[in-house]
C-alpha positions in Angstrom: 25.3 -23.0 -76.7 21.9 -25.2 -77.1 19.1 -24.1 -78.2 17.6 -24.2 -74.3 20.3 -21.9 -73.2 19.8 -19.3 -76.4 16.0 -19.5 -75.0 16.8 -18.3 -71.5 19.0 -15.4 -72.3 15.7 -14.1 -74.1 13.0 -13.8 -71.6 9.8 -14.7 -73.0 7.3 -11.7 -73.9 4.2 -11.4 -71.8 1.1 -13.0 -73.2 3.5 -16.0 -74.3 2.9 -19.8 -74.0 5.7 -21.8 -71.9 6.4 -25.0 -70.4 7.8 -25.1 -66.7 10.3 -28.1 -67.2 10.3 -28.6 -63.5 6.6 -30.2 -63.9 5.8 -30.0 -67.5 3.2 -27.4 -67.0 1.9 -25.2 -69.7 1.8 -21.5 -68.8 1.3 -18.1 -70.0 3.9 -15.6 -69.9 1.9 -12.7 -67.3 4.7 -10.7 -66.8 8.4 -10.4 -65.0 9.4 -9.5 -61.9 12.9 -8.9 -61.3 14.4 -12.4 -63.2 11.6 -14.5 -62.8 9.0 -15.1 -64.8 5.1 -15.4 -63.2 3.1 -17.5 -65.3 -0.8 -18.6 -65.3 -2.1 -21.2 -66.2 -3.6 -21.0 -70.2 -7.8 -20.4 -68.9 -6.6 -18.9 -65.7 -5.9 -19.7 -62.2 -3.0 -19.5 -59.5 -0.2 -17.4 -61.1 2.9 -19.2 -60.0 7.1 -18.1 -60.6 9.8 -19.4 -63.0 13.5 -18.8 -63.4 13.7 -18.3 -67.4 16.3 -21.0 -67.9 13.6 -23.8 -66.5 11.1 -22.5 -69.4 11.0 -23.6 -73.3 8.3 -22.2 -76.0 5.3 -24.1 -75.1 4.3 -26.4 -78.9 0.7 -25.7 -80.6 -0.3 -28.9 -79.4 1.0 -28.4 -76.0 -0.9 -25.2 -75.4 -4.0 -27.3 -76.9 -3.8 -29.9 -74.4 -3.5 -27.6 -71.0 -6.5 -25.8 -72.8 -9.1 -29.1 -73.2 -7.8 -30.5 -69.8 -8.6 -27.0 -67.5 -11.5 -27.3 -69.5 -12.6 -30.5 -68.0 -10.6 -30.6 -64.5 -13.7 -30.2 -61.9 -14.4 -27.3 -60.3 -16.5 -25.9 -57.4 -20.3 -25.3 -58.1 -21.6 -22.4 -58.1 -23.6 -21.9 -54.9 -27.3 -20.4 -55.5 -28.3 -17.2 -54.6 -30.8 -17.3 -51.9 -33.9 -14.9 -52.6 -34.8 -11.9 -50.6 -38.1 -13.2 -48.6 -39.5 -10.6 -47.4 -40.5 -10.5 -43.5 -43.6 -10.5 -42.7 -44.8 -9.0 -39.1 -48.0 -10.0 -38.2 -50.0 -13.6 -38.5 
């Protein structure tokens, strides 16, 4: 038994850091349904499922990486709120 299979038999708490061997993604542990395993990415985003025996503890540096690069990845901008103008009846 390696050290990978030892790993799966233990499904990982909730709140933990993984890596999806599939992709090499680092995700957070958000809970279990049934066998799988649904998993966020570490600063949030689309939850997405893994079968525990395609996940391995997720290193320090690891977890650090996936941090700094969500960090950086572009995202939308905000759109500005448009004031009320009032209406005005007459002219």
């Amino acid at each position: 038994m390696t050290a990978s299979d030892h790993y799966a038999d233990q499904a990982p708490r909730t709140g933990t850091f993984v890596v999806d061997t599939r992709w090499g993604k680092v995700g957070q542990v958000m809970g279990h349904e049934g066998p799988r395993l649904q998993l966020r990415p570490p600063l949030g985003g689309c939850e997405w499922e893994a079968a525990p025996e395609v996940v391995r503890p997720a290193s320090d540096a690891e977890k650090l990486n996936a941090m700094v690069r969500a960090n950086h990845s572009p995202r939308p901008a905000a759109r500005p709120i448009n004031p009320v103008v009032p209406l005005t009846w007459y002219e």
